[in-house]
KOLSEKOL-954631 format. One record per residue: residue number from 1; residue in one letter; x, y, z of N, C-alpha, C in turn. Coordinates in Angstrom, 3 decimals. Example, Ala and Ser with C-alpha at 12.3 -4.5 7.8 and 13.67 -1.06 7.14 Angstrom:
REM residues 2
+-----+---+----------+----------+----------+----------+----------+----------+----------+----------+----------+
|   k | r |     n_px |     n_py |     n_pz |    ca_px |    ca_py |    ca_pz |     c_px |     c_py |     c_pz |
+-----+---+----------+----------+----------+----------+----------+----------+----------+----------+----------+
|   1 | A |   13.190 |   -5.690 |    7.800 |   12.300 |   -4.500 |    7.800 |   13.200 |   -3.300 |    7.800 |
|   2 | S |   12.850 |   -2.250 |    7.080 |   13.670 |   -1.060 |    7.140 |   12.900 |    0.030 |    7.870 |
+-----+---+----------+----------+----------+----------+----------+----------+----------+----------+----------+
//
This chain:
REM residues 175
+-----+---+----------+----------+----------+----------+----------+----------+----------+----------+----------+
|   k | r |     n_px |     n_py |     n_pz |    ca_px |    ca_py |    ca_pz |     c_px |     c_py |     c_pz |
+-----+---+----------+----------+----------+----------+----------+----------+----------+----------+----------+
|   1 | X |  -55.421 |   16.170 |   94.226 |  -54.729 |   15.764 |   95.423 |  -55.536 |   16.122 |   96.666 |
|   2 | X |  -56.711 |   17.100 |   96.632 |  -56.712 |   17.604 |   97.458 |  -58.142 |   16.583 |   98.090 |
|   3 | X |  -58.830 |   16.575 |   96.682 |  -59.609 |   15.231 |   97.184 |  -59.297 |   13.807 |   97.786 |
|   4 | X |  -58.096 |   13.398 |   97.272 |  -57.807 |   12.194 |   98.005 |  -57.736 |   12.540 |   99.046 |
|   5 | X |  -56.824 |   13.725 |   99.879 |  -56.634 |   14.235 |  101.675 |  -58.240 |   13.735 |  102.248 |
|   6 | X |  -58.836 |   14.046 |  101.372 |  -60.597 |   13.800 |  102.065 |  -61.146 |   12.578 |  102.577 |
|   7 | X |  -60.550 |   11.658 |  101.750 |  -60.820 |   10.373 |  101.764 |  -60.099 |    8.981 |  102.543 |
|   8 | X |  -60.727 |    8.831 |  103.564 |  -59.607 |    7.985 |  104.321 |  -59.265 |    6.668 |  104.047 |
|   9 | X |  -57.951 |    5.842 |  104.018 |  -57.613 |    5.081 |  103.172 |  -58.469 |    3.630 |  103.609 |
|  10 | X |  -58.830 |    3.527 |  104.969 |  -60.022 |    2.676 |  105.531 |  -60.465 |    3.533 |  106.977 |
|  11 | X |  -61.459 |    2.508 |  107.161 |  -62.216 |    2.881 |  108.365 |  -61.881 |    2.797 |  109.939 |
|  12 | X |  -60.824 |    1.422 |  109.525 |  -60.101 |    0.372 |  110.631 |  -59.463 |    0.885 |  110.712 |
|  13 | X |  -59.240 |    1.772 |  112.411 |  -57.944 |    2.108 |  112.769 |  -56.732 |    1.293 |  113.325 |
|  14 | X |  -57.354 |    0.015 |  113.378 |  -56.104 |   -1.156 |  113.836 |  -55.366 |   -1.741 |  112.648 |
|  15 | X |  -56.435 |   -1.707 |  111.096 |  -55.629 |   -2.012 |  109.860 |  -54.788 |   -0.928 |  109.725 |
|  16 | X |  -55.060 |   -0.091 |  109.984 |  -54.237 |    1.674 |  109.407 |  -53.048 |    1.565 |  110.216 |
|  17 | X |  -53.105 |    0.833 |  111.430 |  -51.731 |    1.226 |  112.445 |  -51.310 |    0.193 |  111.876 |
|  18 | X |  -51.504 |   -1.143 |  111.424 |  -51.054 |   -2.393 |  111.232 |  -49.940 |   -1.831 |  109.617 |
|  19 | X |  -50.930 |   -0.831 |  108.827 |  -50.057 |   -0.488 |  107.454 |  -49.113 |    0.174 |  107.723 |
|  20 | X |  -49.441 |    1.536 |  108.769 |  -47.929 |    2.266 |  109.114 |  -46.957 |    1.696 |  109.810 |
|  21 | X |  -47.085 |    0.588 |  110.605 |  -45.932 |   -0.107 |  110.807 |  -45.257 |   -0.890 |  109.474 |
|  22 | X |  -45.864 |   -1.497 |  108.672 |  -45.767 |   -2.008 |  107.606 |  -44.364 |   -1.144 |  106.744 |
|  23 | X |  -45.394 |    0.028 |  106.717 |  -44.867 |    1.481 |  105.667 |  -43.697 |    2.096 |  106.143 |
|  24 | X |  -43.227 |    1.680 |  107.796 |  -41.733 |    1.762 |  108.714 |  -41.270 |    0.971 |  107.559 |
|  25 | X |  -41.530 |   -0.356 |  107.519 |  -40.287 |   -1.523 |  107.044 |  -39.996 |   -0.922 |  105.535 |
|  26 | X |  -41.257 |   -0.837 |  104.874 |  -40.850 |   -0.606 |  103.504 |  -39.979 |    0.489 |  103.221 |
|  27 | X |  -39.537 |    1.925 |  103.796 |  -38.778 |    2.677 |  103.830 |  -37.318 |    2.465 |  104.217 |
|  28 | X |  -36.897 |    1.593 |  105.034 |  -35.588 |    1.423 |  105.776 |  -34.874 |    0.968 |  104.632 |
|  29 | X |  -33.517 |    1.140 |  105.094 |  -32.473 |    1.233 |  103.870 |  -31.653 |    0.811 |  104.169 |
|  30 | X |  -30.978 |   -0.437 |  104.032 |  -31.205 |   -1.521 |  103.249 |  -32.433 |   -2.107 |  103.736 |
|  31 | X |  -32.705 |   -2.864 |  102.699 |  -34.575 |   -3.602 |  102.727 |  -33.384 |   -4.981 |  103.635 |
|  32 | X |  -34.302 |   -5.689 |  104.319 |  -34.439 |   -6.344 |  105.449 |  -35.441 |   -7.862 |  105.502 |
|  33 | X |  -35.195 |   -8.499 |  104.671 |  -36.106 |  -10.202 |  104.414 |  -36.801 |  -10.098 |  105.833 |
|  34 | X |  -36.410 |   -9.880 |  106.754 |  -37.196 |  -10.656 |  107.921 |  -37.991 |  -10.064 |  108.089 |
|  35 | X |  -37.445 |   -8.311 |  108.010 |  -38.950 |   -7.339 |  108.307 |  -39.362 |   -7.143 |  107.710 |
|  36 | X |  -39.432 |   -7.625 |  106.678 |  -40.236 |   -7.407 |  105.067 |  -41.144 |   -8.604 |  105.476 |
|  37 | X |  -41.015 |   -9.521 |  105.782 |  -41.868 |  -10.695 |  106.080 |  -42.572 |  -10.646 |  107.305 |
|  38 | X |  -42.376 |   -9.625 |  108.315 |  -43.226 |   -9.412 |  108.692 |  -43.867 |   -8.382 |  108.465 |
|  39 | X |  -43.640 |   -7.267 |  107.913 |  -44.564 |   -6.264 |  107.540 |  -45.869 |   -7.288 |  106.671 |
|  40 | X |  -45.345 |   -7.876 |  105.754 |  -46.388 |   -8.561 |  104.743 |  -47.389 |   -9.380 |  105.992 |
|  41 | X |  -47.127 |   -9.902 |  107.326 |  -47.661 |  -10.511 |  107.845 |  -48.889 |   -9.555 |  108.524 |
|  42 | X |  -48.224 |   -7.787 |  109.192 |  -49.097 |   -7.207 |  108.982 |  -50.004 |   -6.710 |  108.613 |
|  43 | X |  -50.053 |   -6.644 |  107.225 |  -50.470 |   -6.316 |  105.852 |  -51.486 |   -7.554 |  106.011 |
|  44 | X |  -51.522 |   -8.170 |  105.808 |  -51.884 |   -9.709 |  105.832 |  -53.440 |   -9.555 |  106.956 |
|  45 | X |  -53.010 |   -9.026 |  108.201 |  -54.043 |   -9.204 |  109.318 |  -54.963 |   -8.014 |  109.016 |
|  46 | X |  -53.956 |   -6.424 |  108.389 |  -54.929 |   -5.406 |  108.182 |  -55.888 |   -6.016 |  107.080 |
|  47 | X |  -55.461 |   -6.880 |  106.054 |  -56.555 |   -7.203 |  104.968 |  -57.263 |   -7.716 |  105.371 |
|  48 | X |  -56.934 |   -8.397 |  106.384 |  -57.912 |   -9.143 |  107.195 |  -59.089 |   -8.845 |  107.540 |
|  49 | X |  -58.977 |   -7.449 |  108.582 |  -59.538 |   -6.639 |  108.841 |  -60.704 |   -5.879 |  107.809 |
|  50 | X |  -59.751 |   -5.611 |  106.705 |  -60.053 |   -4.450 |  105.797 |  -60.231 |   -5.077 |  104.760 |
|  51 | X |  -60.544 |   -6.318 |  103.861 |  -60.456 |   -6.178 |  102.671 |  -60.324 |   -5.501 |  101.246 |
|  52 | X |  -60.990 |   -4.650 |  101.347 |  -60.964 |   -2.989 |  100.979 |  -60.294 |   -2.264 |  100.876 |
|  53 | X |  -58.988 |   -2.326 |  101.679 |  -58.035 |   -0.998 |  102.019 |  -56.715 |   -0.811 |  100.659 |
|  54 | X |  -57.113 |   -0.632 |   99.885 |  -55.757 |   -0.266 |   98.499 |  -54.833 |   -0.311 |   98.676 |
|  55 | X |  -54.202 |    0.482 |   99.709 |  -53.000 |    1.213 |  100.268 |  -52.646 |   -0.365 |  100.626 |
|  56 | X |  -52.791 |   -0.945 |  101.331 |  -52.308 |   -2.083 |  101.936 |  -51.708 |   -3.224 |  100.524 |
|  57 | X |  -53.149 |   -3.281 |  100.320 |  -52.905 |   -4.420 |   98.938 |  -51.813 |   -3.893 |   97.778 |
|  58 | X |  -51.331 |   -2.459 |   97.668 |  -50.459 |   -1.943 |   96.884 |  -49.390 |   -1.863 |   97.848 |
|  59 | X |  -49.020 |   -1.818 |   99.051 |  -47.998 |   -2.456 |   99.476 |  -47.578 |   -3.644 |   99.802 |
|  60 | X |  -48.600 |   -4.581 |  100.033 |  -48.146 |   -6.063 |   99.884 |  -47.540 |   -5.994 |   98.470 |
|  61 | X |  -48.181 |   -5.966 |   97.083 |  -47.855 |   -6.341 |   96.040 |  -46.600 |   -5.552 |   95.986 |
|  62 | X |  -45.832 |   -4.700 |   96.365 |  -44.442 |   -3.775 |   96.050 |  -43.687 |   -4.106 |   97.178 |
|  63 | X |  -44.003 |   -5.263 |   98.589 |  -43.213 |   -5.735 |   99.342 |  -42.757 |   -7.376 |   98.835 |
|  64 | X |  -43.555 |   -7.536 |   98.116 |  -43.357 |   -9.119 |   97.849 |  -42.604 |   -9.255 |   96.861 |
|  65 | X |  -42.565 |   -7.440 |   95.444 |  -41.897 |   -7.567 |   94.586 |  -40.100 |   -7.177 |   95.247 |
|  66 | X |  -39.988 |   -6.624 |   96.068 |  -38.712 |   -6.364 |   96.722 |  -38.200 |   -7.470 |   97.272 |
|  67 | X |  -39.017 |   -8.428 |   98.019 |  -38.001 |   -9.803 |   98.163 |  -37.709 |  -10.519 |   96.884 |
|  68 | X |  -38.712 |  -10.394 |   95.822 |  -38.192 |  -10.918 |   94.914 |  -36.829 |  -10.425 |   94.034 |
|  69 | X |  -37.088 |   -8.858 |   93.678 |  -35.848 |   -8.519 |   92.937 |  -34.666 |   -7.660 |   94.118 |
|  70 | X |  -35.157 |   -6.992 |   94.727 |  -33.778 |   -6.471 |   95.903 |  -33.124 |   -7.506 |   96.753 |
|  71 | X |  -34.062 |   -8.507 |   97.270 |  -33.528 |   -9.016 |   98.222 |  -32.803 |  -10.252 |   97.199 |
|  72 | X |  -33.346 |  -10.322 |   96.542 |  -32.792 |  -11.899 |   95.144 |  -33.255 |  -12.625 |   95.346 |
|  73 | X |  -34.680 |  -12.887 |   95.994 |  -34.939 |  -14.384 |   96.194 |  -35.600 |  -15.191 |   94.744 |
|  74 | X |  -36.058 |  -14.381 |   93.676 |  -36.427 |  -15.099 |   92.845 |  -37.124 |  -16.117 |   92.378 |
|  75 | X |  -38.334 |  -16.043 |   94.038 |  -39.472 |  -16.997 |   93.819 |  -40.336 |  -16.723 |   92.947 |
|  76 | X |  -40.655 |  -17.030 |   91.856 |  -41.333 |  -17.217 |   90.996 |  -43.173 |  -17.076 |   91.313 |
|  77 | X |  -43.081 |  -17.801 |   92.473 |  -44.275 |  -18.024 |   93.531 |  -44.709 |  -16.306 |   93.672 |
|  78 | X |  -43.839 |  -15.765 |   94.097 |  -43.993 |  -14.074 |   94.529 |  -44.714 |  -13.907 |   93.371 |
|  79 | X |  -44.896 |  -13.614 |   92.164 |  -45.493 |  -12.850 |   91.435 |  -46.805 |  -13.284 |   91.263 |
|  80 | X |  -47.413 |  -14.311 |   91.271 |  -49.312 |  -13.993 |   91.269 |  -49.777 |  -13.378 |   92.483 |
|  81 | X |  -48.626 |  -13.588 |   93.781 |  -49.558 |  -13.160 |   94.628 |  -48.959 |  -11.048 |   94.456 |
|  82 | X |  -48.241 |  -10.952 |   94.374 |  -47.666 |   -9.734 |   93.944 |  -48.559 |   -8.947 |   92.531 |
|  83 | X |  -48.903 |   -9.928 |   91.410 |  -50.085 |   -9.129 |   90.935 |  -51.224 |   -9.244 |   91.343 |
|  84 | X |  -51.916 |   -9.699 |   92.284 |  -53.245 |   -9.967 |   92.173 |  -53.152 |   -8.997 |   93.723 |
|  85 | X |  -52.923 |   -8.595 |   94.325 |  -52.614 |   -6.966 |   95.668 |  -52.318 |   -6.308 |   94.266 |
|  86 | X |  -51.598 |   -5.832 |   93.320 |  -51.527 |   -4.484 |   92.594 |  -53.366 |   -4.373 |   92.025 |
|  87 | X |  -53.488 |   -5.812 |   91.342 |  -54.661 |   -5.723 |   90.609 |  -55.847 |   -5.261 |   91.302 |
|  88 | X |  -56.140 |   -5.995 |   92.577 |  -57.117 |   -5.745 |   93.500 |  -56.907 |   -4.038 |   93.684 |
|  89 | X |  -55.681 |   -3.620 |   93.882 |  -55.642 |   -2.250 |   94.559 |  -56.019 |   -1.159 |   93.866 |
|  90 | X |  -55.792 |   -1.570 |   92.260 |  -56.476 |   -0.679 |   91.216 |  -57.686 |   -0.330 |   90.685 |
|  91 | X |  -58.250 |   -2.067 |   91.103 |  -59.880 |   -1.774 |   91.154 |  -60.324 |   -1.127 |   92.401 |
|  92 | X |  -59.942 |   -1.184 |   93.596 |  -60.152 |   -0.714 |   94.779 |  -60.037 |    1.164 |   94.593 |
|  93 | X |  -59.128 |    1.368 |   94.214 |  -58.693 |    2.922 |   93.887 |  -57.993 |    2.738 |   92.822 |
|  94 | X |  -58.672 |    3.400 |   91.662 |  -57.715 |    3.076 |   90.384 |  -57.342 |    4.466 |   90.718 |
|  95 | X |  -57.953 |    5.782 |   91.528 |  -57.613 |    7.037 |   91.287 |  -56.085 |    7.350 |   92.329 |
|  96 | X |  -55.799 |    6.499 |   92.823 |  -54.703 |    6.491 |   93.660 |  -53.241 |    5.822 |   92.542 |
|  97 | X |  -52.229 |    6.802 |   93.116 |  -50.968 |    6.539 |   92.420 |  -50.114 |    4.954 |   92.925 |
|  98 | X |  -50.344 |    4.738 |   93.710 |  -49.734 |    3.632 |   94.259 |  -49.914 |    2.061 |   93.693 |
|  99 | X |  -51.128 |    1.955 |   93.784 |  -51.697 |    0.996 |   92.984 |  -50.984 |    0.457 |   91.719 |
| 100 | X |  -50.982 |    1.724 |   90.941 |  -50.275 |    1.300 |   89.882 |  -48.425 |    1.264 |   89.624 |
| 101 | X |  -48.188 |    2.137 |   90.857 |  -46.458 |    1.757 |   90.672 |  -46.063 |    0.601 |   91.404 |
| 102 | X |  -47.335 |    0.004 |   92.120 |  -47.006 |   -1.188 |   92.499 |  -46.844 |   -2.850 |   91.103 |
| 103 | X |  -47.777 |   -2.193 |   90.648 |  -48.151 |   -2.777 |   88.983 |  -47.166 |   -2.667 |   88.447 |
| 104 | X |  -46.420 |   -1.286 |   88.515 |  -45.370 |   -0.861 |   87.257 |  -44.047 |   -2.331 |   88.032 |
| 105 | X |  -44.027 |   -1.912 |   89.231 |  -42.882 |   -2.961 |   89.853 |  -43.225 |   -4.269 |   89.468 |
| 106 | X |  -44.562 |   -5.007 |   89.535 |  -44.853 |   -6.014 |   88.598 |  -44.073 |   -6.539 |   87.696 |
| 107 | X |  -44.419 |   -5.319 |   86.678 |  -44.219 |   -5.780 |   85.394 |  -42.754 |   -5.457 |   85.073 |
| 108 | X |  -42.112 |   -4.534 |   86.011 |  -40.825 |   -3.979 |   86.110 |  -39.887 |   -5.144 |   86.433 |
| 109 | X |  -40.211 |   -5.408 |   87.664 |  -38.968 |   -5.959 |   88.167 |  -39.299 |   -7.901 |   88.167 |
| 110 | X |  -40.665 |   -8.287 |   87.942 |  -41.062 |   -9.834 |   88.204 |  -41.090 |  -10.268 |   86.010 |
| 111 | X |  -41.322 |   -9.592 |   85.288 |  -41.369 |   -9.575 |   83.906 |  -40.297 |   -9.452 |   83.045 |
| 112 | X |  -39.771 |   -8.286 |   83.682 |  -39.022 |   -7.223 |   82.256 |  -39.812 |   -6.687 |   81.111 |
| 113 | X |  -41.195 |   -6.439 |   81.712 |  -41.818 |   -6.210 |   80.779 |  -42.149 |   -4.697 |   80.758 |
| 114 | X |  -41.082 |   -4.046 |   80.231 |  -40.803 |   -2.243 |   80.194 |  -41.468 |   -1.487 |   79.720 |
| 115 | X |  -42.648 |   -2.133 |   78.754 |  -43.829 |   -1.297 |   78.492 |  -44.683 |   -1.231 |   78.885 |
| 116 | X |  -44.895 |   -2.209 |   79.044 |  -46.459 |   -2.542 |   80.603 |  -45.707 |   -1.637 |   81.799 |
| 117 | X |  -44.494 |   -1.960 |   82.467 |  -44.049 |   -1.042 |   83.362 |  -44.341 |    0.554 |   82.979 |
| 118 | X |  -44.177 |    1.278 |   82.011 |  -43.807 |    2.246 |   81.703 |  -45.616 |    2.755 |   81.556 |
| 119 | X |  -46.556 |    1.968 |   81.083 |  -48.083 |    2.444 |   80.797 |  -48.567 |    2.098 |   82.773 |
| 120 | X |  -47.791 |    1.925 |   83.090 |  -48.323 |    1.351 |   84.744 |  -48.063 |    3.212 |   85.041 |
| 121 | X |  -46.345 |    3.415 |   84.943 |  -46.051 |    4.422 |   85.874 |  -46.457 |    5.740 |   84.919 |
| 122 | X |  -46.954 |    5.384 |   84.021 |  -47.705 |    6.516 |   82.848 |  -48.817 |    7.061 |   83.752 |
| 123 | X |  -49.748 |    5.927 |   84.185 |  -51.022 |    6.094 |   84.483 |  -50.777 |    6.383 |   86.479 |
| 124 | X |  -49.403 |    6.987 |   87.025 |  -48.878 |    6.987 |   87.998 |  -48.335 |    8.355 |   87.982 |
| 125 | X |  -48.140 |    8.311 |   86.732 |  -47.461 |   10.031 |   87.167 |  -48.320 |   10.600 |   86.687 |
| 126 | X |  -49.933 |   10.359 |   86.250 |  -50.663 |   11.078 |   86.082 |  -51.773 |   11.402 |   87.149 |
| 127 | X |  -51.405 |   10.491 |   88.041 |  -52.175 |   10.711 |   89.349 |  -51.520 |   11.782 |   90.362 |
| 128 | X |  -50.062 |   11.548 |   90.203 |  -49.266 |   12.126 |   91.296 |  -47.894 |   12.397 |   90.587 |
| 129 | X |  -48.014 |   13.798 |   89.551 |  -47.054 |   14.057 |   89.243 |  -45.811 |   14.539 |   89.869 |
| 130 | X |  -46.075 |   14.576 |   90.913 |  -44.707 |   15.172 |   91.954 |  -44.246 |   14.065 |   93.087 |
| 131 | X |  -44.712 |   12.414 |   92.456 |  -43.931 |   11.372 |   93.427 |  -42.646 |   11.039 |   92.858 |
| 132 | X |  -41.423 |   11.822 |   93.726 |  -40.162 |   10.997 |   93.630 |  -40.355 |    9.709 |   92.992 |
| 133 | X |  -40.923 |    8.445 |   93.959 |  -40.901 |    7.119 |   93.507 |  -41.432 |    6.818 |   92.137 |
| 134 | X |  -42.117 |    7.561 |   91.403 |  -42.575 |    7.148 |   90.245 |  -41.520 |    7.474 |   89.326 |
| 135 | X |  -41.300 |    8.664 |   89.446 |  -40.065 |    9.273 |   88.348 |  -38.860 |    8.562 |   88.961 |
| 136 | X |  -38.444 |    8.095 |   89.747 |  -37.290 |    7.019 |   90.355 |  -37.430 |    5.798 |   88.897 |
| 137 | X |  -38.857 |    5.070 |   89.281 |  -38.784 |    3.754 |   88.943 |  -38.985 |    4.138 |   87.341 |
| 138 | X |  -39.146 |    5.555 |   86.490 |  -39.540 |    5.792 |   85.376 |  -38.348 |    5.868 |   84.851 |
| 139 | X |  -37.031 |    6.539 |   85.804 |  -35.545 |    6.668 |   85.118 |  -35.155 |    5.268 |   85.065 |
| 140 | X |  -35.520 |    4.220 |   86.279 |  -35.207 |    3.316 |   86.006 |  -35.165 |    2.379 |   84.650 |
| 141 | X |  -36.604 |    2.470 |   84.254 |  -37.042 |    1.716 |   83.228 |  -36.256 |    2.458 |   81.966 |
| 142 | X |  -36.991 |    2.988 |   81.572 |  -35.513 |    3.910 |   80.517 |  -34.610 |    3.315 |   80.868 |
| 143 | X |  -33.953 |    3.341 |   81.655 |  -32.264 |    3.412 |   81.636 |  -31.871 |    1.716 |   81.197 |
| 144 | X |  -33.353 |    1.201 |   81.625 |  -33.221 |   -0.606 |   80.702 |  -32.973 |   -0.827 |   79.799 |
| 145 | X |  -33.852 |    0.407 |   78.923 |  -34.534 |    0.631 |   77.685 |  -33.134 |    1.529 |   76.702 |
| 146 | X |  -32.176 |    1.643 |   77.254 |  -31.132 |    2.531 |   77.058 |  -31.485 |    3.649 |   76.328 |
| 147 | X |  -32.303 |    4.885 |   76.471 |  -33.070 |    6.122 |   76.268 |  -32.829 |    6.758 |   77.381 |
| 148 | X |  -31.370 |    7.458 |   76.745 |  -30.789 |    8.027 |   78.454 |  -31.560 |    9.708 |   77.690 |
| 149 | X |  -31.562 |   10.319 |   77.017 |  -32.425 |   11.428 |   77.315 |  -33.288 |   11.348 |   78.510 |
| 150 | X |  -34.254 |   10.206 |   78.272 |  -35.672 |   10.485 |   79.270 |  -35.129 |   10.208 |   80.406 |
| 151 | X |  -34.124 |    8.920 |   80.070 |  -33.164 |    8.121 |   81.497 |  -32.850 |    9.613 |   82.939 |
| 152 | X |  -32.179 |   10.132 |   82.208 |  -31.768 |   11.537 |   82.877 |  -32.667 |   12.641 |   82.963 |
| 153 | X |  -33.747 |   12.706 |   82.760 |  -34.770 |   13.770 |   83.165 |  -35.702 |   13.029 |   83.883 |
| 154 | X |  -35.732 |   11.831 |   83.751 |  -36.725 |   11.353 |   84.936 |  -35.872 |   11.296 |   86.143 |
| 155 | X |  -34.261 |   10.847 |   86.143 |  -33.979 |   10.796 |   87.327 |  -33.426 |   11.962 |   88.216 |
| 156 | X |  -33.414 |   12.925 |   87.152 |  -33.251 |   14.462 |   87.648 |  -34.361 |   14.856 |   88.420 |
| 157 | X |  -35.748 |   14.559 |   87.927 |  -36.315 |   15.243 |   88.155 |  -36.888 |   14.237 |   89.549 |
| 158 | X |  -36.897 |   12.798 |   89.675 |  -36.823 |   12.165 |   91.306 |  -35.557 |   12.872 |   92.393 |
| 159 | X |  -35.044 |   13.172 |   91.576 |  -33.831 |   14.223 |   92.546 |  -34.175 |   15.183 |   93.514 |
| 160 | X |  -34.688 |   16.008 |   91.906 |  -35.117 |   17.430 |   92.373 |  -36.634 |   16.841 |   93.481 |
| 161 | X |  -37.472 |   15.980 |   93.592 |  -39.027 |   16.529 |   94.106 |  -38.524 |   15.422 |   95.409 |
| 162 | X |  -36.999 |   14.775 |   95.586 |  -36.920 |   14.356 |   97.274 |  -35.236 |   14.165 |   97.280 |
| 163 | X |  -34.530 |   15.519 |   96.744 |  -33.134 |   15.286 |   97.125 |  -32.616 |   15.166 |   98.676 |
| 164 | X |  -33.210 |   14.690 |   99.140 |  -32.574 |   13.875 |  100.458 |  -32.537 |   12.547 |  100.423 |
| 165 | X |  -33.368 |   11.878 |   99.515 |  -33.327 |   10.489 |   99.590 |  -31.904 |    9.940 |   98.752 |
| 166 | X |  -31.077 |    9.153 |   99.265 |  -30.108 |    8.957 |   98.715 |  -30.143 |    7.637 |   97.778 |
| 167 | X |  -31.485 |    6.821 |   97.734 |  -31.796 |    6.245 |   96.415 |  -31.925 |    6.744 |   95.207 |
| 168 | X |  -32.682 |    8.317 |   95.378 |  -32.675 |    8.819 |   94.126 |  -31.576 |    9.303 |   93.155 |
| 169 | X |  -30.381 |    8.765 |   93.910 |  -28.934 |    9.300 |   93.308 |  -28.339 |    7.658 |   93.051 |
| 170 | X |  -29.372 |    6.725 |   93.121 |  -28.484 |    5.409 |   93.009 |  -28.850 |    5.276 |   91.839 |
| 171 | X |  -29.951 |    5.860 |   91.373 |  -30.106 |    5.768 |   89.112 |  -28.860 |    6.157 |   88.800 |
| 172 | X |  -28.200 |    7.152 |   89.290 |  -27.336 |    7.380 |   88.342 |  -25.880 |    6.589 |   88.459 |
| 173 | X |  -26.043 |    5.834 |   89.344 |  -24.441 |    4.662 |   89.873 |  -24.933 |    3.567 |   89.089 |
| 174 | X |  -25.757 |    3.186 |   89.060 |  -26.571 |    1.831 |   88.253 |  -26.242 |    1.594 |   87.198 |
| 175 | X |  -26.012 |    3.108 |   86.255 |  -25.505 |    2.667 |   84.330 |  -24.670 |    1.765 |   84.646 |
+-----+---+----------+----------+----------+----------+----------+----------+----------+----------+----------+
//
């Protein structure tokens, strides 16, 4: 962890402000179509900028998968461009956690494909064993998979590493 702090996610400080505005929308609660569409538009100009920048391309690909499954739009369209930002972002930084829980949402929420999801957020909680969001989307998958042992220690344990977030208590309203 301490090496990634070292490493800055690009060079462009106008792509970097363009992602943290971005990284506003993706946090707000309830998710929001319009500002989701424009964050992606941000995202969009930082790549512009940046081709290069991971962080970006792993949040386009995990903003495009949220209009598809949170918001319901169910464009079909969303998912090549939704894998090909995870894919890019993994070759870009495969050593970064994001990348791939953007992947895991891929295959999570555009597939149903719970094992590819589950080897995504495998290779996610081995980067960053103490991200809430991974062990979130890991109780999730289980809890698809109806394997409530793991179901309930993954979402215990997204509890325990950001009990303020009040998503991490929506695994357990979901059964």
């Amino acid at each position: 962890e301490e090496a990634r702090l070292d490493q800055a996610p690009t060079k462009d400080l106008a792509a970097y402000e363009l992602y943290l505005r971005a990284l506003e929308v993706e946090t707000r609660s309830p998710p929001d179509k319009a500002a989701i569409t424009q964050a992606l538009a941000w995202l969009d100009e930082a790549l512009a900028r940046d081709p290069n920048f991971a962080l970006a391309h792993a949040m386009a690909s995990r903003l495009q998968m949220t209009i598809y499954w949170v918001i319901g739009e169910y464009d079909k369209a969303r998912l090549p461009k939704a894998q090909e930002h995870a894919q890019r972002a993994i070759e870009l930084a495969p050593n970064l956690a994001e990348p791939h829980l953007a992947m895991a949402l891929y295959w999570y929420w555009g597939n149903r494909d719970y094992d590819n999801a589950l080897g995504s957020l495998g290779d996610a909680l081995g980067l960053e064993p103490n991200s809430s969001s991974v062990s979130f989307l890991t109780a999730s998958t289980y809890r698809r998979l109806a394997r409530w042992d793991v179901w309930i220690s993954a979402a215990r344990r997204a509890e325990l590493l950001d009990p303020r977030n009040a998503r991490n208590l929506q695994v357990y309203a979901d059964v």
